[in-house]
Structure formats: structure tokens, C-alpha cells
Backbone as CSV, one residue per row, in Angstrom:
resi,resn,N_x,N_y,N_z,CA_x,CA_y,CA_z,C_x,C_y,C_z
1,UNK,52.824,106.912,88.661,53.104,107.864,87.585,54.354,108.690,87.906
2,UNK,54.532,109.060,89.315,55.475,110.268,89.671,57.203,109.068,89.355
3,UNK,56.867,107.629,90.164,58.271,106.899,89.918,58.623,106.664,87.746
4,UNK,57.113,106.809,87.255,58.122,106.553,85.929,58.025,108.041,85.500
5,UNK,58.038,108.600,85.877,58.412,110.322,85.620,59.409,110.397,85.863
6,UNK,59.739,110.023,86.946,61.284,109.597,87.400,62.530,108.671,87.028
7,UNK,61.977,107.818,86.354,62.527,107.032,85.696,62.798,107.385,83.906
8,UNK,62.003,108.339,83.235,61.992,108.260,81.908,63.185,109.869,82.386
9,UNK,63.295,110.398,83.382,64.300,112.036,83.537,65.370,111.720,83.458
10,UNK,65.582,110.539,84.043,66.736,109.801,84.218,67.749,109.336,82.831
11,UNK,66.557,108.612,82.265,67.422,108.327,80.693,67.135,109.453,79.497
12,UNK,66.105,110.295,80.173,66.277,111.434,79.062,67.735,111.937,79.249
13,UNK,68.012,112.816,80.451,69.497,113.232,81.083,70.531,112.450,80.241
14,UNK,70.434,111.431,80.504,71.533,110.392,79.829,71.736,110.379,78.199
15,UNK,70.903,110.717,77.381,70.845,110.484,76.532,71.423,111.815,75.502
16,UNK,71.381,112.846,76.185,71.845,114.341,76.295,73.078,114.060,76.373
17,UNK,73.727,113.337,77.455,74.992,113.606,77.738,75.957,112.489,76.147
18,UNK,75.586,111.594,75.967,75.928,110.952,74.245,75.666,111.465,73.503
19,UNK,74.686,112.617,73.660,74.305,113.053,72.241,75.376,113.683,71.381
20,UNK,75.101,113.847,69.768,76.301,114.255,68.819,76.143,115.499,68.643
21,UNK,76.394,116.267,68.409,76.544,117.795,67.683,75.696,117.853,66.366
22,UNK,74.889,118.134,65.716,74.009,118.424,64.425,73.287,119.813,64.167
23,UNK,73.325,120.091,63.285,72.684,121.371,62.741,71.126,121.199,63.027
24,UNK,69.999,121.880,63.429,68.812,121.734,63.731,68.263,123.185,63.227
25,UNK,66.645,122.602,62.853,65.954,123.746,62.597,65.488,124.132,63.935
26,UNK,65.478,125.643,64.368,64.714,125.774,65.313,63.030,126.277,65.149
27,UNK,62.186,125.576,65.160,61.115,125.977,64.743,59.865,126.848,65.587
28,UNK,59.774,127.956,65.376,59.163,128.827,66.316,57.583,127.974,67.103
29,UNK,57.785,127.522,68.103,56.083,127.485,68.587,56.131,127.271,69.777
30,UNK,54.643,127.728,70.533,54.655,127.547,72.251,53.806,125.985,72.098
31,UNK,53.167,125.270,71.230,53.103,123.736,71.272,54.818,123.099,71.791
32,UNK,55.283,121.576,71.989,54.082,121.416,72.885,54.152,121.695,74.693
33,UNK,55.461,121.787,75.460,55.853,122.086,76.712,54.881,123.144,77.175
34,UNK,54.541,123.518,78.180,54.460,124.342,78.842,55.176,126.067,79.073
35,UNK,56.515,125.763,78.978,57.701,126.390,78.778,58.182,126.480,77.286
36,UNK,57.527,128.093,77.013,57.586,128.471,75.524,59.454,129.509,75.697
37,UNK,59.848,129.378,74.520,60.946,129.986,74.230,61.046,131.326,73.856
38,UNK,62.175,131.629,73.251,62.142,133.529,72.397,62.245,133.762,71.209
39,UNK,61.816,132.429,70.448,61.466,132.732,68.972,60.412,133.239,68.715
40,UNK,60.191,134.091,67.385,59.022,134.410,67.110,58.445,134.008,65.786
41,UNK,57.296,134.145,65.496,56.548,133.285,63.989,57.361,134.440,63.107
42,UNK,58.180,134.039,61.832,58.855,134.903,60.968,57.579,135.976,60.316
43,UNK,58.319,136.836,60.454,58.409,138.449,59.820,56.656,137.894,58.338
44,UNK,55.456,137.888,58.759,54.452,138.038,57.335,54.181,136.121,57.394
45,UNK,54.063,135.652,58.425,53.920,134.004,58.371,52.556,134.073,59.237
46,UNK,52.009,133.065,59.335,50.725,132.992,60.411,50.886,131.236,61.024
47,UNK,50.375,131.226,62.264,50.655,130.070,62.763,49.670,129.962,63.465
48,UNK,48.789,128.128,63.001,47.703,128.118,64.235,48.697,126.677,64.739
49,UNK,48.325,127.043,66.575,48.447,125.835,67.338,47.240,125.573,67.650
50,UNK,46.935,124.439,68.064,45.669,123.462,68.391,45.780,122.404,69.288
51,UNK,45.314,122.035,70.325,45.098,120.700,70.924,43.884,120.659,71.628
52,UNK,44.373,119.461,72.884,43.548,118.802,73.707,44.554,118.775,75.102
53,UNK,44.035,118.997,76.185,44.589,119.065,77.409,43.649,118.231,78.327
54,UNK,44.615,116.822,79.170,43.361,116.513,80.261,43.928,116.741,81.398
55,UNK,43.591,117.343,82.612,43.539,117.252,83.856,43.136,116.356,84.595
56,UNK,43.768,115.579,85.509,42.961,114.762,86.451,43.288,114.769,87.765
57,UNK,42.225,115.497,88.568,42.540,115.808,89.749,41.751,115.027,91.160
58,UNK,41.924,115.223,91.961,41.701,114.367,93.049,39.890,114.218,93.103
59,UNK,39.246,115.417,92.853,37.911,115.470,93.291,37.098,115.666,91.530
60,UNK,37.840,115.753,90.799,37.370,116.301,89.232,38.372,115.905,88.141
61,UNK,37.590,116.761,86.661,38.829,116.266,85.765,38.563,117.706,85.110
62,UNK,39.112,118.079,84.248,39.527,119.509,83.477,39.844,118.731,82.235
63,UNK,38.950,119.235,81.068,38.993,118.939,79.765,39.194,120.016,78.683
64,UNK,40.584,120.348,78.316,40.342,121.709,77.268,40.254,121.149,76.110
65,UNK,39.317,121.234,75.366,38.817,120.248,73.955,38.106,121.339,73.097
66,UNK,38.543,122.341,72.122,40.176,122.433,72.221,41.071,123.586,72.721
67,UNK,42.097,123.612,73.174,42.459,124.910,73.424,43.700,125.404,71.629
68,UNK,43.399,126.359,71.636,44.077,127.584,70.480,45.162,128.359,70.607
69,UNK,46.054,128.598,69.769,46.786,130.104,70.204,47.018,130.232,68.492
70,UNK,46.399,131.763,67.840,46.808,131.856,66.468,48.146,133.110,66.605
71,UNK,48.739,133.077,65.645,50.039,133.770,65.522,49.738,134.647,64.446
72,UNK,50.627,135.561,64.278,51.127,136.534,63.167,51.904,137.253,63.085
73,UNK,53.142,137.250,62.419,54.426,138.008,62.409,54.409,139.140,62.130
74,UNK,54.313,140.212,62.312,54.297,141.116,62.322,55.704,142.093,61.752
75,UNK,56.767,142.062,62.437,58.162,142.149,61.888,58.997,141.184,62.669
76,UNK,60.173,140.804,62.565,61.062,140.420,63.088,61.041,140.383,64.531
77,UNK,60.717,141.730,65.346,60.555,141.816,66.210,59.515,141.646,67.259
78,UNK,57.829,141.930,66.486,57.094,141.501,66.956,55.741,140.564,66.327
79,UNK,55.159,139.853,67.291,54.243,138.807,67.152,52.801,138.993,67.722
80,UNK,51.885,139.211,66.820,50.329,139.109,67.487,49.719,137.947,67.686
81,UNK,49.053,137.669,68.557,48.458,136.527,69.332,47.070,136.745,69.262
82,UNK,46.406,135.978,69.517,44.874,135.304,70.051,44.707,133.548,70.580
83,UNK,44.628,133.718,72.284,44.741,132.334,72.263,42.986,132.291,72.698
84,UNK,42.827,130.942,73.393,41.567,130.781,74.249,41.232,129.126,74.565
85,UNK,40.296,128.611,74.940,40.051,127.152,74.862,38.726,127.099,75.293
86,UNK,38.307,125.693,75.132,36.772,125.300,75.692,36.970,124.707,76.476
87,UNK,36.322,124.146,77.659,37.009,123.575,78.852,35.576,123.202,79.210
88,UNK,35.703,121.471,79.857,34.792,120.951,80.795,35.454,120.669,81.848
89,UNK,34.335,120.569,83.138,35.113,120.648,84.157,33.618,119.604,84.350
90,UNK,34.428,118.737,84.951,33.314,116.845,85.700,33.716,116.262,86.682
91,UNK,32.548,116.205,87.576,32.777,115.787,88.525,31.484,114.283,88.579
92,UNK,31.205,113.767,89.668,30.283,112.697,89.353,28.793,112.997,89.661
93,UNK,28.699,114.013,90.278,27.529,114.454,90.036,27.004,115.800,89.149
94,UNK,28.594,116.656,88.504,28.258,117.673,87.658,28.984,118.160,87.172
95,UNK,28.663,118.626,85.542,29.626,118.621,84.534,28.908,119.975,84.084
96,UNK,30.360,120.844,83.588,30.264,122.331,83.055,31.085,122.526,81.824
97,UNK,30.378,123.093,80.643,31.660,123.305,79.348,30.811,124.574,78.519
98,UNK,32.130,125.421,78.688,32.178,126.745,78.218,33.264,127.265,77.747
99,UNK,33.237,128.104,76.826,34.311,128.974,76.509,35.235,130.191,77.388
100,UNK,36.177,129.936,77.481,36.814,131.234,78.462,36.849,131.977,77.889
101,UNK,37.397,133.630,78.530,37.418,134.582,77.485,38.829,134.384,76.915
102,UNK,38.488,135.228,75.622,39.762,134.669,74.856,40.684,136.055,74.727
103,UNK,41.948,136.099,74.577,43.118,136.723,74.909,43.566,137.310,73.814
104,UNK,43.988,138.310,73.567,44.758,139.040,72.563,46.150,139.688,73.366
105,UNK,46.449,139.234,72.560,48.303,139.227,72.910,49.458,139.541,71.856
106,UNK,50.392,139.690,72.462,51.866,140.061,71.412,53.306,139.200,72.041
107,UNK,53.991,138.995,71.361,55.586,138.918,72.008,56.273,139.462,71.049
108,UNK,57.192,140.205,71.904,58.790,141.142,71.714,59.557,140.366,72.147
109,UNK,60.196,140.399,70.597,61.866,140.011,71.046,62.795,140.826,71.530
110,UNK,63.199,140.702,72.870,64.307,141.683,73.141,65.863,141.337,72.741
111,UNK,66.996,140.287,73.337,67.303,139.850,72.809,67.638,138.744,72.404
112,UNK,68.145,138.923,71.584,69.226,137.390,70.639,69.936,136.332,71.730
113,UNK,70.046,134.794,71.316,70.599,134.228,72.160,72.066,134.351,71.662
114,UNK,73.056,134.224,72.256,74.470,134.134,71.358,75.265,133.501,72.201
115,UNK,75.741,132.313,71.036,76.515,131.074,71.583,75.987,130.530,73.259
116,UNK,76.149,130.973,74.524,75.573,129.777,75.569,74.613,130.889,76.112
117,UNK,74.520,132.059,76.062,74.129,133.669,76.623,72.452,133.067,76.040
118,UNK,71.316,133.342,76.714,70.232,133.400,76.985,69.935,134.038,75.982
119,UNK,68.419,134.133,75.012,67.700,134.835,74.444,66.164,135.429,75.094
120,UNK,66.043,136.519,75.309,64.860,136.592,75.846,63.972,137.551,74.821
121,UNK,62.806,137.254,75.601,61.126,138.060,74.764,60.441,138.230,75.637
122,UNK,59.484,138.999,75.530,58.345,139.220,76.561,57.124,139.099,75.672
123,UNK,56.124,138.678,76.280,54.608,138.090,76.083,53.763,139.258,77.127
124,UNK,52.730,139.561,76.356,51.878,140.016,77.237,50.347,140.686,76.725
125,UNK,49.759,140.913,77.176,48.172,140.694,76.887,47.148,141.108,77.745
126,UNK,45.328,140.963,77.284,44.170,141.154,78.083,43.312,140.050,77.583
127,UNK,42.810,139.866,78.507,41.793,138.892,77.955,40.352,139.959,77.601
128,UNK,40.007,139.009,76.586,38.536,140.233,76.014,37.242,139.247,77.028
129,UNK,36.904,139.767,77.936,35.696,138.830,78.460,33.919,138.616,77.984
130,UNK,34.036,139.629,77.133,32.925,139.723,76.672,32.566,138.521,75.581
131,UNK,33.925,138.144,75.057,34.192,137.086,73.938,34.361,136.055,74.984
132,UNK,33.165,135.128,75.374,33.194,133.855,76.175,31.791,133.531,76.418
133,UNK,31.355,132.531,77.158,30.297,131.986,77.608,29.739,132.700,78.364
134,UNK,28.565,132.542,78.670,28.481,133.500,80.459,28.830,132.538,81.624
135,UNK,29.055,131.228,81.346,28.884,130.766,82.510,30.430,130.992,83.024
136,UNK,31.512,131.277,82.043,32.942,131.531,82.152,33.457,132.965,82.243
137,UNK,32.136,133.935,81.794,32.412,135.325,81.702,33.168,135.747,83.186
138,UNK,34.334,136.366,83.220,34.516,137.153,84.003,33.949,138.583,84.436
139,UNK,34.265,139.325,85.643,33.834,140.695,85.812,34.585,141.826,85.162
140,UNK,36.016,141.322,85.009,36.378,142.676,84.176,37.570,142.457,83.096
141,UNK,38.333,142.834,82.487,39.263,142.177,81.874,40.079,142.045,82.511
142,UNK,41.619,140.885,82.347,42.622,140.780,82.769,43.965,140.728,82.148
143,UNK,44.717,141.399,82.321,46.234,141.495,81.624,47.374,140.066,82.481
144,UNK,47.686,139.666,81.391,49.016,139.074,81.467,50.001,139.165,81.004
145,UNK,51.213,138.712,81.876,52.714,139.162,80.923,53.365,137.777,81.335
146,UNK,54.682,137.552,80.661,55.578,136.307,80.835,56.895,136.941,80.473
147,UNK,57.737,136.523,81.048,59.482,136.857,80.287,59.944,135.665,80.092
148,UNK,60.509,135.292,78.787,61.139,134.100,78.174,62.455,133.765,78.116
149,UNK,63.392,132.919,78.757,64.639,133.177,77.785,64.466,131.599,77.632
150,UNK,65.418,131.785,76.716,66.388,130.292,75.900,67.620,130.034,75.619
151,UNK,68.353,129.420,76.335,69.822,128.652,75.279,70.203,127.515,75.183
152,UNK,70.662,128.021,73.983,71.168,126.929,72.648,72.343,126.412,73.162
153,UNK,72.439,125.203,73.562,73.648,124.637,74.427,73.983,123.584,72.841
154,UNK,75.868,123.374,73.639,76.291,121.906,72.661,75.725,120.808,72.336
155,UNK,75.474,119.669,71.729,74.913,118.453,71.797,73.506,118.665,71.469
156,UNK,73.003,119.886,70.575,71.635,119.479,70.489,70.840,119.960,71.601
157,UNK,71.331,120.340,72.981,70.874,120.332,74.069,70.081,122.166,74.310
158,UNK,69.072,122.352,75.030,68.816,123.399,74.740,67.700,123.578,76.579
159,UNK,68.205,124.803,77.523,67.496,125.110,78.085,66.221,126.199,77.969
160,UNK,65.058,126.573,78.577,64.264,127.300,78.803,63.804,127.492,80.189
161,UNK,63.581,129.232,80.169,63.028,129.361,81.247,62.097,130.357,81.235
162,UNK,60.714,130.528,82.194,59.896,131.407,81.770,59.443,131.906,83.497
163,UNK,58.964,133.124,83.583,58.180,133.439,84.895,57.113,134.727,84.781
164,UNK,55.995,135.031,85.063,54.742,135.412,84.712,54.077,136.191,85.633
165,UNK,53.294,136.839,85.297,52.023,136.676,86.006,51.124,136.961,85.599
166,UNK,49.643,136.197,85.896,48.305,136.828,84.896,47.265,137.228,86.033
167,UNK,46.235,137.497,85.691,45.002,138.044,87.020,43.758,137.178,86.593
168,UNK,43.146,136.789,86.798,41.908,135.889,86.666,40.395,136.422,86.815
169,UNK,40.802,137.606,86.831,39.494,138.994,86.493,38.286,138.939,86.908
170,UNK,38.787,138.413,88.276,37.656,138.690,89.370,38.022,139.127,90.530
171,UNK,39.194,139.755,90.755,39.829,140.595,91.593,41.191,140.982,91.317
172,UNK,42.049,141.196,92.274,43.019,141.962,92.007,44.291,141.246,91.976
173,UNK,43.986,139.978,92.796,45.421,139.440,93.504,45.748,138.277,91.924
174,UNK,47.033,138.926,91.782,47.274,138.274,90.772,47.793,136.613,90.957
175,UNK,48.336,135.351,90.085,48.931,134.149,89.781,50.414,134.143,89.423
176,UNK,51.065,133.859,90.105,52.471,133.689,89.604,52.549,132.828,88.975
177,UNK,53.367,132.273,88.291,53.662,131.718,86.976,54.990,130.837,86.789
178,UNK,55.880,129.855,86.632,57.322,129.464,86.194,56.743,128.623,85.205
179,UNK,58.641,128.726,84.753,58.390,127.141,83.970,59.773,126.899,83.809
180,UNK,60.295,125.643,83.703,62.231,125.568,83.528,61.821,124.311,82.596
181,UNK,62.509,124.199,81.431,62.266,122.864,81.064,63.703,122.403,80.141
182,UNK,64.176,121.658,80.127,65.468,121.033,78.639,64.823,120.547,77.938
183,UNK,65.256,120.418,76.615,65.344,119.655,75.831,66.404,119.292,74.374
184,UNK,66.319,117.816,74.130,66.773,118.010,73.115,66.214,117.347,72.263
185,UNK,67.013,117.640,70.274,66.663,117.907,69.471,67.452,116.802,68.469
186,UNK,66.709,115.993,67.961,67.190,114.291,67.019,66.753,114.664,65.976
187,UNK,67.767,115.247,64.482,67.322,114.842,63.210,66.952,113.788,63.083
188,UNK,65.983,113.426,62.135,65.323,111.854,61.409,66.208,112.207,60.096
189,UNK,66.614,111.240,59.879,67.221,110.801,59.010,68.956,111.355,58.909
190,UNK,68.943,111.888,57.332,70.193,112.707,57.233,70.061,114.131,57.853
191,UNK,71.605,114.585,57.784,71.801,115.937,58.372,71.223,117.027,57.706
192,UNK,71.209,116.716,56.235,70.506,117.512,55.417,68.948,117.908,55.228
193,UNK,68.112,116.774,56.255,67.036,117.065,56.261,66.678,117.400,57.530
194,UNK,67.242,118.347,57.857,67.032,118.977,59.235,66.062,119.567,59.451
195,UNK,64.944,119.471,58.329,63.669,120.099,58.645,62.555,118.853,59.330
196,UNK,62.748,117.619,59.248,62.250,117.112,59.749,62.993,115.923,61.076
197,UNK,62.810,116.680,62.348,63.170,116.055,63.504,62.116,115.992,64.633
198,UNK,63.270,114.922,65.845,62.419,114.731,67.148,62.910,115.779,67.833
199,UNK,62.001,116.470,69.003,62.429,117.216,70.052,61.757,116.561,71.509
200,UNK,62.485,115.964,72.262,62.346,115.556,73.430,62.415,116.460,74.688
201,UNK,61.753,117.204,75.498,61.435,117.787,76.556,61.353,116.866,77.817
202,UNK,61.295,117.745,78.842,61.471,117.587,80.238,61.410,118.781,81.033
203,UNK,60.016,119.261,81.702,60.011,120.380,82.092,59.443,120.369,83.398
204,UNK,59.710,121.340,84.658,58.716,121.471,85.876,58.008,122.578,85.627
205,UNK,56.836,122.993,86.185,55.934,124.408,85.818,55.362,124.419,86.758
206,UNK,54.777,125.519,87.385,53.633,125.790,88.397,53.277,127.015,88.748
207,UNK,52.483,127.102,89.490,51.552,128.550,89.759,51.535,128.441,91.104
208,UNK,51.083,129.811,91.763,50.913,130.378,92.774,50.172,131.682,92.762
209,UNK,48.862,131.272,92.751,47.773,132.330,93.270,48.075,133.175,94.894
210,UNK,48.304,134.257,94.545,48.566,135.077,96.223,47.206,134.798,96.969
211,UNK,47.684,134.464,98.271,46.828,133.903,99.721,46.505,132.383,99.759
212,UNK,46.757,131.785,98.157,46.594,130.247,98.271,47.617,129.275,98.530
213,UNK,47.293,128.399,97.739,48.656,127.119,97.944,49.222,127.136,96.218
214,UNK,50.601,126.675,96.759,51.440,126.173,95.332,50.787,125.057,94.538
215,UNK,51.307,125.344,93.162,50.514,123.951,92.620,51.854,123.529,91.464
216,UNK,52.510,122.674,91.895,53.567,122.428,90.861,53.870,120.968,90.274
217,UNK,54.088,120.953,88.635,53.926,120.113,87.846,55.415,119.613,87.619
218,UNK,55.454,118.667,86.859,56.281,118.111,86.142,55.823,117.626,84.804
219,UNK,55.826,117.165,83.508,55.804,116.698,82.555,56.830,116.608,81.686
220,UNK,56.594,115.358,80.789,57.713,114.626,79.807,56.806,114.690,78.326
221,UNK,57.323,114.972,77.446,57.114,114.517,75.965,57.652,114.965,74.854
222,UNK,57.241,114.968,74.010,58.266,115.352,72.538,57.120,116.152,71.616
223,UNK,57.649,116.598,70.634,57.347,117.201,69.872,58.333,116.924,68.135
224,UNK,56.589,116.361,67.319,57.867,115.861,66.096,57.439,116.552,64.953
225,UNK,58.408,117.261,64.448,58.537,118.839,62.941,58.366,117.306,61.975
226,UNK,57.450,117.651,60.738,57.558,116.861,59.724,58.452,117.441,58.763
227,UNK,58.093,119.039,58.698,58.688,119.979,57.845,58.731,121.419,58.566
228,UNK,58.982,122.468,57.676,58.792,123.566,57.898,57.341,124.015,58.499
229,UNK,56.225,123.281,58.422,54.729,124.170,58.270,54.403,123.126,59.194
230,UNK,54.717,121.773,59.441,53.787,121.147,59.932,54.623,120.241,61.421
231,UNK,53.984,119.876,62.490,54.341,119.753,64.214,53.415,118.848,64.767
232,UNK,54.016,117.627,65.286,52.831,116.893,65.847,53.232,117.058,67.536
233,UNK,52.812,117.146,68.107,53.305,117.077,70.126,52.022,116.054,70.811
234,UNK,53.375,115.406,71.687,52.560,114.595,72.827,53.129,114.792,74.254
235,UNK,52.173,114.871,75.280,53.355,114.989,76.718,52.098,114.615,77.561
236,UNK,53.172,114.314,78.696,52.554,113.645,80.021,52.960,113.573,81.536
237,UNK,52.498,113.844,82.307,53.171,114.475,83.536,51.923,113.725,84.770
238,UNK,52.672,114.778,86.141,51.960,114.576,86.883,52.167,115.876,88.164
239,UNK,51.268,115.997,89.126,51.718,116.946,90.182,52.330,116.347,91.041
240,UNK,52.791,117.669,91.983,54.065,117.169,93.154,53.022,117.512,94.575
241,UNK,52.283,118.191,94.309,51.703,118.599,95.470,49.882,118.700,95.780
242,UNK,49.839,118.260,96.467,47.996,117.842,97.021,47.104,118.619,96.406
243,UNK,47.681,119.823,95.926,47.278,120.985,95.182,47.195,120.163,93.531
244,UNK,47.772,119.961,93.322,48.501,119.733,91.868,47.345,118.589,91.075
245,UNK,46.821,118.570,89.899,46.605,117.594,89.272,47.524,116.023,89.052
246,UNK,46.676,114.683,89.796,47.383,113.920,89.630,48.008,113.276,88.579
247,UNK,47.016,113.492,87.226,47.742,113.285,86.201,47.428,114.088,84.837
248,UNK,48.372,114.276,84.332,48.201,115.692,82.762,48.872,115.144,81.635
249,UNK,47.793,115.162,80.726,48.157,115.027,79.810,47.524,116.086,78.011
250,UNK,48.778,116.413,77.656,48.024,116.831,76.225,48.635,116.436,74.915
251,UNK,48.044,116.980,74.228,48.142,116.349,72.558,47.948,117.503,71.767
252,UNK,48.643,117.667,70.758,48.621,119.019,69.455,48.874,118.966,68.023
253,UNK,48.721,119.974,67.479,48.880,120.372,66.160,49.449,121.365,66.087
254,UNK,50.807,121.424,65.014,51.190,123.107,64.794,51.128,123.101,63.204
255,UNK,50.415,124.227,62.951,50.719,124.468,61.300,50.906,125.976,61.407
256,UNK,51.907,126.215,60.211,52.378,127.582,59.805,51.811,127.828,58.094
257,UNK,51.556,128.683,57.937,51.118,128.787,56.406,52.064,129.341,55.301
258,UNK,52.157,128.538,54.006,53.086,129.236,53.552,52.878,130.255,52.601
259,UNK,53.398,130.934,52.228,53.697,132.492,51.616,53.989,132.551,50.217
260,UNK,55.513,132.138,50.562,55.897,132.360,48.859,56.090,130.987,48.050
261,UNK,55.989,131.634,46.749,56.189,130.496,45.332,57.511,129.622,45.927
262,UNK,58.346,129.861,46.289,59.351,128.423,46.340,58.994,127.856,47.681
263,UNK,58.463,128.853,48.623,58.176,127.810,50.103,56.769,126.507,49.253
264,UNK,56.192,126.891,48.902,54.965,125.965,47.585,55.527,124.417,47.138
265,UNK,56.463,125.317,46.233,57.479,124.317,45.662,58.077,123.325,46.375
266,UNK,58.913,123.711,47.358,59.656,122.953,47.975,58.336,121.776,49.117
267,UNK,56.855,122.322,49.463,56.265,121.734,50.630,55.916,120.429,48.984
268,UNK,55.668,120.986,47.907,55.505,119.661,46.836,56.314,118.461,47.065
269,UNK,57.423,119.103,46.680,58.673,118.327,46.627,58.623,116.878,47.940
């Protein structure tokens, strides 16, 4: 898995460097990478993401079936959140599936990206623990934060970078957090229908719980806009380290809802 991980970085890279210049929609969502950007859901819009996440690790597997994050624009500047997921965790003699607690959150845009100059936002949040299973309940709540940036490079080409930390609310010592990922961005069809394209990713991510070991990823996949409202994502990876899940994979949905009489019109059309 790790040599064609290696092999598909290779002609992604390459394919960046031919790429043409085109106008692109940028469409706000943390589906499907790991490594979310500094857009936010527009100003009175609502956005649910949805998938499936598998883990497969040396002694177990990790099943989030499904994990969530709902959106709401709030102004320009800021974004309310609620994420969470259901998660089994199997091994061969024992299997567990519960709800985690689920998270209420925001992101601020601080600023604007302009021309190659970075855009950044901040994310940040508590998890409500009372809203979960018991067998997932934590002891107390936990806050997380993330800082985002993004730029909009020539060719379609576009970096991200993110770094974090959350607490896991059963003590104090918090999880560090990254994520670096490229990608780029293929209208389907004409230039004029720039609402419906491919976005191809390539990202590393990982964590670091204080007093433990590193656990760091890699994954590849795309993400394809039909339109304005609607996002299909697929990706697939693997870990680098003994720590790390040997192989990851997830799958999604993004829908945005629409608002006004001509956004109507035009999703007819």
C-alpha cells in the first residue's frame, strides 16, 4: 500500500506541473482530506457533511459509520458547527459501537488569502459529553482549537496547512494535531461550468498525544462538486509508523441547502 502511495504522489506531482490555468469554484467544506482550509459556509447557508471512515490497524479495526459535521453561516466571518460520529472498534474476540460525545464548534475567518499570501481561520470548540453513549462518555468536557491556512497557487494548484490541539477529557495532557496537504482542481467539461469539477488531493496528517508515540498518516483521493449544493469524496492512505493505522480509508457526502428563488431555479436548470 505505502509503494503505490508512492507511486500515485509521484504522478499526482506531475500532473500539477502540466496543468493549465482555469477559473474554479472554490467550494467551502472540511469533506474530503483531512486538512480542512479557510473558507467558510456563506453568510445564512447550512451544510451537512456525512461519511464512513475505516481504520485498519495491526491488532483491530475502527469503524466510524457515520461520522457528521453540520454547518451554519452565520456572517461572513463566522461559522457554527456540530460534528460527532458512531464508531466500532473489533477485534476477534470483541467488538464495541457507541456514540462519542458530540462537539459544538465555530470557525473565524481571520484573514483573506491574496494572490500566493496564505488565508487563515481558526476552529475551535467543546465537546458536550453528556450527548454520547456511556460506554464513550467521557469525565469532563474537552475544548479544541485548529489554525488553518490556504493558498491559491497558479495552475489550479492549491496548498493547505493546519496544526491543533484537542484534549480527550479524561485528563489534562492534551493531542497535537498537523496536517499539510496539495491539491488540485480539473473543471469537467467547459470553463463555463466551473461549478462542476474534480479536486485531487495529497496530504500527510498526524497526532501526538503528550508522553506517547507519534502516529503519522499519509492519504490520496479526490473530491467531485456536481454543482453548487452537492460533493461526492473518496480517499485512501496508509500509516508511516508502528503506531499508525495500516490502512485508511473514507467515503462522503457534502450537501449545502439552498436559500433563494434563483439559487432554486438555476439547481432546476
Amino acid at each position: 500500500m505505502r509503494k503505490l502511495l508512492f507511486v500515485l504522489t509521484v504522478l499526482f506531482l506531475s500532473k500539477n506541473a502540466i496543468a493549465q490555468d482555469t477559473a474554479i469554484f472554490h467550494f467551502a467544506t472540511t469533506r474530503g482530506s483531512n486538512a480542512e482550509g479557510n473558507l467558510l459556509v456563506p453568510k445564512g447557508k447550512a451544510q451537512v457533511e456525512v461519511g464512513v471512515t475505516y481504520n485498519y490497524f495491526k491488532n483491530y479495526h475502527e469503524i466510524q459509520a457515520p461520522n457528521f459535521l453540520l454547518k451554519y453561516g452565520i456572517s461572513n466571518y463566522f461559522e457554527f458547527r456540530i460534528n460527532g460520529d458512531a464508531t466500532t472498534y473489533k477485534t476477534e474476540t470483541y467488538k464495541e459501537t457507541g456514540l462519542h460525545p458530540i462537539y459544538l464548534g465555530m470557525k473565524i475567518k481571520m484573514i483573506d488569502a491574496k494572490r500566493y499570501a496564505p488565508g487563515s481561520s481558526f476552529i475551535g470548540g467543546l465537546s458536550v459529553n453528556i450527548i454520547s453513549t456511556k460506554n464513550f462518555r467521557t469525565k469532563y468536557v474537552a475544548p479544541y482549537f485548529k489554525i488553518v491556512m490556504e493558498q491559491y497557487l497558479p495552475k489550479n494548484f492549491g496548498m493547505i496547512y493546519n496544526y491543533g490541539l484537542f484534549w480527550n477529557g479524561e485528563d489534562a495532557k492534551p493531542t497535537y494535531n498537523f496536517a499539510v496537504a496539495t491539491n488540485y482542481t480539473k473543471v469537467i467539461g467547459k470553463p463555463s461550468s466551473k461549478h462542476q469539477q474534480m479536486k485531487l488531493f495529497l496530504e500527510v496528517f498526524g497526532f501526538y498525544p503528550q508522553g506517547q508515540k507519534f502516529d503519522v498518516r499519509g492519504n490520496l483521493g479526490f473530491a467531485y462538486l456536481f454543482n453548487k449544493w452537492l460533493q461526492f469524496d473518496f480517499s485512501a492512505g496508509a500509516g508511516f509508523l508502528k503506531t499508525s493505522p495500516r490502512f485508511i480509508c473514507s467515503s462522503g457526502l457534502v450537501f449545502r441547502f439552498i436559500k433563494t428563488k434563483e439559487e432554486k431555479t438555476e439547481k432546476k436548470k
